[in-house]
C-alpha positions as CSV (number, residue, x, y, z in Angstrom):
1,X,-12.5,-132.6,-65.4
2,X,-10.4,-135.4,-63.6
3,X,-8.3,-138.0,-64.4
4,X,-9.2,-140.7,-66.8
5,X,-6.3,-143.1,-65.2
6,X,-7.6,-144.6,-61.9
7,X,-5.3,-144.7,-59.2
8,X,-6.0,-148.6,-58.3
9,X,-5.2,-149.7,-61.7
10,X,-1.5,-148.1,-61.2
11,X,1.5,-150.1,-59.5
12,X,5.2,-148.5,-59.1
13,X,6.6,-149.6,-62.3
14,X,3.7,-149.2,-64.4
15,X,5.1,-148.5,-68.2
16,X,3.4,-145.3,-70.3
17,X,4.1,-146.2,-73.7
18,X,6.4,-143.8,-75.4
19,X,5.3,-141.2,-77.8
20,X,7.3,-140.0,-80.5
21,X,6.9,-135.8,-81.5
22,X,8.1,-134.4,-84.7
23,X,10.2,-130.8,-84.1
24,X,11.1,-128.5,-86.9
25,X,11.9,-124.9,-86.8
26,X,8.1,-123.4,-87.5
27,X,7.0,-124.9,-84.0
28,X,10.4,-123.3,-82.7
29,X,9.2,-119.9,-84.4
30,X,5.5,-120.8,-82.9
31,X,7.2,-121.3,-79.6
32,X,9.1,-118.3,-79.5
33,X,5.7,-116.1,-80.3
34,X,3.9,-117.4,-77.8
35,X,6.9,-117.5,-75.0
36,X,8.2,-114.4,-76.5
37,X,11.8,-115.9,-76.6
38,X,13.3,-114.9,-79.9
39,X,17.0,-115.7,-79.2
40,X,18.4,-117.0,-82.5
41,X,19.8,-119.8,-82.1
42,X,16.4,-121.4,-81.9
43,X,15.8,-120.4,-85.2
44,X,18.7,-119.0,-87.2
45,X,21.4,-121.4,-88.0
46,X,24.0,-118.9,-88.7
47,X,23.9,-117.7,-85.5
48,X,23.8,-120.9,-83.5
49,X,26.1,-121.8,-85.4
50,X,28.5,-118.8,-84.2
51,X,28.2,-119.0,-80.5
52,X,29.3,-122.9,-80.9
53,X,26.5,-125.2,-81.4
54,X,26.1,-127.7,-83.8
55,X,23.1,-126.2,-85.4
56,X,19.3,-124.4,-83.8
57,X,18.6,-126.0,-81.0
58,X,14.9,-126.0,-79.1
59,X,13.9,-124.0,-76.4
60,X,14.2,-125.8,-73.0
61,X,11.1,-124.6,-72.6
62,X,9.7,-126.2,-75.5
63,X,11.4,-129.2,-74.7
64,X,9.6,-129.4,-71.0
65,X,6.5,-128.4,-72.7
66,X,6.4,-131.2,-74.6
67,X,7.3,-133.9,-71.5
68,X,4.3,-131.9,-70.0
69,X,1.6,-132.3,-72.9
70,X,3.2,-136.3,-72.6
71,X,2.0,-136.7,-68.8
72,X,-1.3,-134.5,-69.5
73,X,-2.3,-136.9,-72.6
74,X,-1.2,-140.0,-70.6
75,X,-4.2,-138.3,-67.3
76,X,-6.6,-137.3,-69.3
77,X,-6.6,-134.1,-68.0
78,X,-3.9,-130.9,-67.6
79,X,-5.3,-130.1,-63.8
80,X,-3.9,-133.6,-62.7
81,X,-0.6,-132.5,-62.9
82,X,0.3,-131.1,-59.4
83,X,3.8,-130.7,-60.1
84,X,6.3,-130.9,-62.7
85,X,10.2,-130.6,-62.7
86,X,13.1,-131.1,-64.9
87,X,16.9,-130.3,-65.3
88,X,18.2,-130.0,-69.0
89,X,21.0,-132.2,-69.9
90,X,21.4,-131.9,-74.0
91,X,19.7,-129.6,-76.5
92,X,17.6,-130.9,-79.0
93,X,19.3,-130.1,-82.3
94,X,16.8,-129.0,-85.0
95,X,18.0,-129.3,-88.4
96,X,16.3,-127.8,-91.1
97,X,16.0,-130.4,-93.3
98,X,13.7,-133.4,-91.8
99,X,13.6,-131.5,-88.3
100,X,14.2,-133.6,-84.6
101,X,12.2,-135.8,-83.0
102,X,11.8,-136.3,-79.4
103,X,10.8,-139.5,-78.0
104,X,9.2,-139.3,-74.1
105,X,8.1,-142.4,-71.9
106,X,7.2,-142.5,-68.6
107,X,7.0,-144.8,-65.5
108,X,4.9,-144.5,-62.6
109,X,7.9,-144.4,-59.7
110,X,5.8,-144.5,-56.6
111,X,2.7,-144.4,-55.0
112,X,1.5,-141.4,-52.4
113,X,-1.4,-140.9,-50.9
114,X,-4.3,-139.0,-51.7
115,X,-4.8,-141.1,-55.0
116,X,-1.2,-138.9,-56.7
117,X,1.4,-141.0,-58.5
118,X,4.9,-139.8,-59.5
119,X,5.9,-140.2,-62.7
120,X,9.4,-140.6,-63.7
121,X,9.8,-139.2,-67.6
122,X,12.7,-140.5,-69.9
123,X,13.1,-137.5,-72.9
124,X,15.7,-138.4,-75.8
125,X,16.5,-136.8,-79.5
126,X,19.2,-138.1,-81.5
127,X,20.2,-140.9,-79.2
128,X,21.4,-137.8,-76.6
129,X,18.9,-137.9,-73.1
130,X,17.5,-134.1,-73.4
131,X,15.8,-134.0,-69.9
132,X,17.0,-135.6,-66.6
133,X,15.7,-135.6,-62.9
134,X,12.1,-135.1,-65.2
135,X,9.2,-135.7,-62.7
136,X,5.5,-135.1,-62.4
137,X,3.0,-135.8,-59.5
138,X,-0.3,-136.6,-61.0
139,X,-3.7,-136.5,-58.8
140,X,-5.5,-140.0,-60.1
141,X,-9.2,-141.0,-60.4
């Protein structure tokens, strides 16, 4: 597989429309079978609670995961991405009523050569940025 985007049809500044993905605490207890991170304040409220947070929050992990499935979607195809990097800044807070959502967008920040791109990701839940410094390098058609 390669990319589906084509490196020519790319400037620096070049929007990816946001996506918007829905969070509740089953993907959290998905996430922490497959990652085999049960700590529980992603998934028991009492005890997030305890140790001073406002309620479960995501894995970080999860969080990234999902900035990664947003660049992959955007290529066309998960081998694209070269590299991918992110410091955490806020915890996405997963009530269990009605869940979190998690709103990614992305803009292509320069040009390199050898048809890659990076892409500068913005990640916010509940008006709070979640991810900063998020950055992929993408190998283009």
């Amino acid at each position: 597989m390669t990319a589906k985007v084509n490196y020519a049809d790319v400037e620096v500044g070049t929007e990816i429309p946001a996506q918007t993905y829905a969070v509740d605490r089953a993907n959290l207890v998905m996430y922490a079978g497959a990652s085999g991170d049960f700590n529980p304040i992603h998934w028991r409220e009492s005890v997030a609670k305890a140790v001073g947070l406002p309620d479960v929050i995501a894995h970080g992990m999860y969080t990234m995961a999902q900035g990664g499935r947003f660049v992959t979607d955007w290529a066309g195809d998960p081998a694209a991405v070269v590299d991918y990097g992110v410091r955490f800044s806020s915890p996405v807070v997963v009530p269990d009523e009605g869940g979190a959502t998690l709103e990614i967008s992305g803009q292509v920040e320069e040009k390199l050569d050898d048809n890659k791109v990076v892409v500068a990701l913005t990640a916010r839940s509940n008006d709070q940025k979640v991810l900063t410094r998020a950055k992929a390098v993408v190998k283009l058609a």
